[in-house]
N, C-alpha and C positions, 0 to 999 in steps of 0.2 A: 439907297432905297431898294434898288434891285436884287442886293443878295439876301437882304431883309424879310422882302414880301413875299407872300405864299399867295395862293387862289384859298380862297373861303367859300366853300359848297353854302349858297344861302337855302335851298330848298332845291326839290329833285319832284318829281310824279315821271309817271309810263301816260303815254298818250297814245290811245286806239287810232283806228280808221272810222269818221265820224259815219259812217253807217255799215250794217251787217256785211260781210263778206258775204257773199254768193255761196252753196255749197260747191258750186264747181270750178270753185276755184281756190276751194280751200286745201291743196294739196299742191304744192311748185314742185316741179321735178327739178333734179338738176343732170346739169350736162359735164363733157368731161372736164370742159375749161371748168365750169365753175367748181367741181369737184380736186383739180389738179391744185386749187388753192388755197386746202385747208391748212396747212402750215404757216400761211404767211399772216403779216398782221393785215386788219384792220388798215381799209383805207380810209385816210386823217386827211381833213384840207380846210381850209377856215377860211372866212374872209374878214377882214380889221375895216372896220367903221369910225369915223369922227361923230362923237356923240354931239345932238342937233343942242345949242343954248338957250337957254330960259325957256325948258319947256317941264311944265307942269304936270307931274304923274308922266312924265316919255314913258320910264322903264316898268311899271305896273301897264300901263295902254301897249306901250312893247311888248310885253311877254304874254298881254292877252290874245292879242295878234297874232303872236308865231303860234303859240298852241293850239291855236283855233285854225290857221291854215295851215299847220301839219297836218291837224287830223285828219282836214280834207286831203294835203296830199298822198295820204297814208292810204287813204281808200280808193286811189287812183294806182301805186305802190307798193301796193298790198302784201308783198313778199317780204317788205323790211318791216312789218310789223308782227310775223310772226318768230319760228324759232325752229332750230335743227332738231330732225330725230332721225334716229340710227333704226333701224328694220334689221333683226335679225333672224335669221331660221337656219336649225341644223337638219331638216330635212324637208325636200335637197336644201343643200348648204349655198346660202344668200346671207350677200353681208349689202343693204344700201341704205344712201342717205339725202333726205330730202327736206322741203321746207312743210311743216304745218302753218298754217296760215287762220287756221282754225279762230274763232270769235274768242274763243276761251283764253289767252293767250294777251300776257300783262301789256303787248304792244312797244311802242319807243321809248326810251327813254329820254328826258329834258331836264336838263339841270342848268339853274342860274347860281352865278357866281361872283363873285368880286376881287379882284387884283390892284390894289394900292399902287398901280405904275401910271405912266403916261403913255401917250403912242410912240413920243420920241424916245424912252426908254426901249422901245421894242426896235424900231426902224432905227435909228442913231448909230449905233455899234454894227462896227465893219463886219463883226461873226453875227448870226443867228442864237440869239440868247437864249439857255436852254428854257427858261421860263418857259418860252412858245410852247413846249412839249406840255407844260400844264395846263394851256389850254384847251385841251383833247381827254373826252371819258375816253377810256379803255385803252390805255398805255398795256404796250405789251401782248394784246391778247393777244390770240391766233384765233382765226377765222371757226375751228374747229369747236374754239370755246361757245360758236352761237347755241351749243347744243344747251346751254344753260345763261346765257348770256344776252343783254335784246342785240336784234343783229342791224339794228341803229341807233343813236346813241347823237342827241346835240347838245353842246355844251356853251350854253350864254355866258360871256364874262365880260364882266362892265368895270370896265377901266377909269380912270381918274377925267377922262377928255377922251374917251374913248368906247369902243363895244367890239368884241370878238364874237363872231359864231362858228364854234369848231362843230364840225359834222364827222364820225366817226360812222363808216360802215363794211357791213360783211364783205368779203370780196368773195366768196362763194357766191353771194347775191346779187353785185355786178360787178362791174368794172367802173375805170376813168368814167369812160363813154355815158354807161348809165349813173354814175353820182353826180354829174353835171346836168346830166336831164331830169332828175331828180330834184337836184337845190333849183335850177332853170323852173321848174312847174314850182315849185313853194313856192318861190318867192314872187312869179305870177299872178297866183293866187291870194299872195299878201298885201299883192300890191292892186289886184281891182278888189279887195276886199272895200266894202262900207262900212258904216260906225256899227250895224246889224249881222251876228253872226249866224242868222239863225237861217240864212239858205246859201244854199250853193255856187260855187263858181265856175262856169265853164273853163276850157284848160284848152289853148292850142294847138297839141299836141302828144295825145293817148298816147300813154306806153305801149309796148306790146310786148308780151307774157308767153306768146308759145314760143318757147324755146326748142331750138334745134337738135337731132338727134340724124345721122345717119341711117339709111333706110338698113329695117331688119335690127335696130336696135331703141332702146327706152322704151316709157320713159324713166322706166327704176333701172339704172345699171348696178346688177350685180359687182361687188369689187372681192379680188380674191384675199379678204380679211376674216381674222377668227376675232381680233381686238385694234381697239385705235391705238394704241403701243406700237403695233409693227409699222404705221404708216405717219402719226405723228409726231413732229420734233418742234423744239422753240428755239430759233435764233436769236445768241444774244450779241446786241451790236457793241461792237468797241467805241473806245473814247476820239470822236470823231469831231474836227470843226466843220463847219457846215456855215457859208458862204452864199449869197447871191449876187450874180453879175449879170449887169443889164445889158442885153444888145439891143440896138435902135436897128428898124428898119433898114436903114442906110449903110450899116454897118455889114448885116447882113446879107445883102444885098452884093457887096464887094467880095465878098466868099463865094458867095457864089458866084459870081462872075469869074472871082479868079480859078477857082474848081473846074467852071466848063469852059476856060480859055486853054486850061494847065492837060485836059484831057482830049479837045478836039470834041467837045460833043454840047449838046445843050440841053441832057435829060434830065440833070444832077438838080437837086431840087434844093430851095435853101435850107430847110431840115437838115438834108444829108449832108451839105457843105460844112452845118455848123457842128454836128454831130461830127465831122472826122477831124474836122480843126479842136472840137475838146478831148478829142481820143486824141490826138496828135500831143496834146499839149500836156495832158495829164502823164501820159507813157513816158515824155522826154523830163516832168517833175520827178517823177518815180529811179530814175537813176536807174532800169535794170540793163540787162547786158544785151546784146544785138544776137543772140540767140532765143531769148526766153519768145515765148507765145503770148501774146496779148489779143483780145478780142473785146469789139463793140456789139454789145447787147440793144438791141433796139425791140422796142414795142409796139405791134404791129395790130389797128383793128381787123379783125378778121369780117364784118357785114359788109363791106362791098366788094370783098374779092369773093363771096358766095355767090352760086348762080343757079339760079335768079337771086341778088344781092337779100341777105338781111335787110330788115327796114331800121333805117337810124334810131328808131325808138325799140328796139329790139332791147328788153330790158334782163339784164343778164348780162354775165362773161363770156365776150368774143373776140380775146386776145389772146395771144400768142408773143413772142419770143421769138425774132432773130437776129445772128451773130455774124458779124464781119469779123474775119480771122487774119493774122498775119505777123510775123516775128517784130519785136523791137526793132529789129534793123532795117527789116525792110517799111517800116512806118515811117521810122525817120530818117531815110535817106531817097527817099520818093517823096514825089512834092503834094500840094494839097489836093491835085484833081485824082490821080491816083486813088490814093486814102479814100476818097468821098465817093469814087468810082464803087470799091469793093464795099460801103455803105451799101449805095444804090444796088448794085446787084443784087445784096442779101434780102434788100426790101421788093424788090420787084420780081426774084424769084419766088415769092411766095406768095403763089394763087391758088385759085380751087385746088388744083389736084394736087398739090403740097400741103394745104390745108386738110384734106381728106384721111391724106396717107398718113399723117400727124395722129389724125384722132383715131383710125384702123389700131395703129400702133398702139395708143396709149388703151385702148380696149382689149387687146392681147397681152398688154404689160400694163398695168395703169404705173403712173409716176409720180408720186404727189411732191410740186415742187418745193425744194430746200435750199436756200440761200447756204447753207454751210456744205452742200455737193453740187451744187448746180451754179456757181458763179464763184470765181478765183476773185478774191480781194484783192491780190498783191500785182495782177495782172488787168485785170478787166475794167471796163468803162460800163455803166448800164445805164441810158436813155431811155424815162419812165416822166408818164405823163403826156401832156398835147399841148402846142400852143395853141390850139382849132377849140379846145373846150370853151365855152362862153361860162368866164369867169366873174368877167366885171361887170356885167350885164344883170347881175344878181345885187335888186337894192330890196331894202325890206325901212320904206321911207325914211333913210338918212342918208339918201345921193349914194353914188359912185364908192365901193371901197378902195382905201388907200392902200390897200394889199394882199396879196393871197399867200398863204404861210401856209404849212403843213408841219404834222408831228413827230412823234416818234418813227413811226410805222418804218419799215423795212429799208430801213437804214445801214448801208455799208458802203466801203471804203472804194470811191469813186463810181457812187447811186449819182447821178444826177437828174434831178426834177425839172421839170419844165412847165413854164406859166406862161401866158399871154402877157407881154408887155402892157402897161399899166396904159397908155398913151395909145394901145390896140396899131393899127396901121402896118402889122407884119414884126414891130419887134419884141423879144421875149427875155424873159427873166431865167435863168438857171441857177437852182440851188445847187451846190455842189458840194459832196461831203467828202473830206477826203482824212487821214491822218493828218497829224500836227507838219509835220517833218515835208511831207509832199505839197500840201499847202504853201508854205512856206516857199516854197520851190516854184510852184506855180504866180505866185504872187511876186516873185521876181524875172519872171520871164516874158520878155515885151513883146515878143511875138505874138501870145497870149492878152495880153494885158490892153495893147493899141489896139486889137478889135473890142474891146473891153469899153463902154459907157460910163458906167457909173459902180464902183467898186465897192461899196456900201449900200445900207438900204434905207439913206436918209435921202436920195435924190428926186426930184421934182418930180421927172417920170414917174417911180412908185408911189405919187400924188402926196407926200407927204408935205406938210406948210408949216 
């Protein structure tokens, strides 16, 4: 049935913000972060539902529901309802690019769908079925495409004993941080909603819209472009398996302990522990030589190392990028606390005034990043995502989901994702993409493997029954 079944688009509309934008707020500036990410795709993540039994009209009272409490989130949101425009002039010569948020403007897009599978079709098999990637509008884009593109995009698909909602959005428009406090306010919203749509819902937690800019700059930064040719590209991912392995609490927990026994110290945090125990173990799959350079890519919020810190609702991109660096040899001929040490460094050297001198630079050079020059596949490890997002925590009345998937989106050979274990409590899920061949490698390697849970994603934990 699986290689069979396709998704069937039943219907689509654009959903506004259920009331006017403000005019002063109808212009989002952006920043360099959110600027540095027009190359990459679209952030994808979804959450899998067990659809509720013998219930009457669910999926019509369903989809009147989500549309009705997006539009409210939409107008709380308001950036991911509009769309990119380029500012040109040759005299003086200015090239920028910001969000219109303007009334006129088609809004989100919402498409319901249908998939002839089951959950256990999806969760059963040891790989990530590529199906998953169907459940996601806008395979492929690039961020840059918001210029014609809605720069959000949800995708209902109603499975045979099931329900997916893929959320596809701009990553110019936020980040991790902000698409989790985004789906987190929907689904709020969905959930003190009444049988009555026709007033409002208070929200816990206002976004916040004034984006940061370095003093003496914004909030239109000039970029030194004549056309989007010179600065963007499309990376195309190879034929990758992709994998998720469950750590429990418990497990991780013993990482770290053994990390800050193995180093004499007890700053090594369980992240970094697990983070250099998958760099360790991916590097020693990969068979390279005890000279080559390998480096762990870590992803780093930038709001509380700002001072006075960003506020958590800070809605926008405020990540950053850093790298632990070190040859094949010395990775694996040094033991765990080591490895997770130079984790730790990379993560803790990066405060305000690293942060500062970061963005100085990219305003003297701007850099828009490219996965095909800015990340070695045959070498590197890259740690994307949080297990801190509140994932599970997002019901839109059918309980708890039984899992969190993601799509296409920037996908290469040893990306690893990171989710919130399904059981919450500190342990986490990682998707792991790697080639066929180094997979294979890691999947034989028990070093690996015994802090390893659940090696498929039919197990209890991922709530699957």
């Amino acid at each position: 049935m699986m290689s069979s079944s396709i998704v069937q688009h039943v219907s689509e509309c654009f959903i506004k913000p259920l009331h006017p934008i403000p005019e002063s707020n109808r212009i989002c500036h952006l920043t360099t972060w959110d600027i540095a990410m027009s190359s990459t795709n679209y952030i994808q993540k979804g959450l899998l539902f067990k659809k509720p039994n013998n219930q009457q009209h669910f999926i019509d009272n369903l989809l009147e529901k989500l549309n009705h409490s997006l539009s409210l989130a939409l107008f709380h949101f308001y950036p991911l309802s509009g769309r990119l425009v380029t500012q040109k002039s040759q005299h003086p010569p200015s090239y920028s690019i910001f969000v219109d948020c303007s009334n006129n403007n088609p809004g989100a897009r919402f498409i319901y769908a249908t998939l002839d599978i089951t959950i256990s079709d999806i969760l059963s098999p040891i790989d990530v079925p590529p199906v998953v990637k169907s459940l996601f509008d806008l395979n492929k884009a690039i961020n840059h495409d918001g210029h014609t593109l809605p720069l959000l995009s949800i995708q209902v698909t109603e499975l045979v004993d099931g329900l997916f909602i893929g959320c596809s959005m701009n990553h110019c428009i936020g980040d991790g941080t902000s698409f989790w406090k985004f789906f987190n306010t929907w689904s709020e919203i969905f959930q003190a909603q009444g049988h009555g749509y026709d007033h409002d819902v208070p929200i816990s937690r206002q976004p916040f819209h004034n984006r940061w800019f370095p003093e003496g700059y914004g909030p239109l930064i000039n970029l030194p472009f004549k056309h989007q040719d010179e600065f963007v590209s499309r990376f195309k991912a190879p034929e990758l398996r992709e994998r998720i392995f469950h750590f429990t609490a418990e497990s991780i927990a013993k990482l770290k302990a053994k990390a800050n026994r193995e180093y004499n110290t007890n700053k090594i945090s369980s992240f970094q522990s697990l983070s250099a125990h998958v760099w360790r173990s991916i590097t020693r799959a990969r068979r390279l030589t005890n000279d080559r350079k390998t480096s762990c890519m870590v992803a780093v919020n930038n709001r509380p190392r700002m001072k006075p810190p960003l506020p958590e609702e800070y809605f926008g991109t405020s990540v950053d990028t850093v790298s632990a660096e070190a040859t094949v040899g010395e990775l694996l001929e040094n033991d765990l606390g080591w490895v997770a040490w130079k984790v730790h460094v990379a993560v803790t050297k990066h405060d305000e005034l690293e942060i500062r001198k970061s963005v100085e630079k990219w305003l003297e050079t701007p850099v828009i990043l490219d996965l095909d020059r800015h990340y070695d596949p045959l070498s590197g490890v890259a740690m994307i995502s949080s297990p801190r997002f509140n994932m599970y925590g997002n019901e839109f009345g059918m309980g708890k989901a039984v899992a969190v998937l993601c799509g296409y989106a920037n996908k290469c050979d040893g990306n690893v994702t990171i989710y919130e274990g399904h059981e919450g409590g500190g342990s986490m899920d990682l998707e792991i993409s790697l080639s066929s061949n180094v997979m294979i490698e890691l999947e034989l390697d028990d070093n690996f493997m015994n802090a390893v849970s659940l090696t498929n994603m039919s197990g209890t934990s991922r709530g699957h029954s």
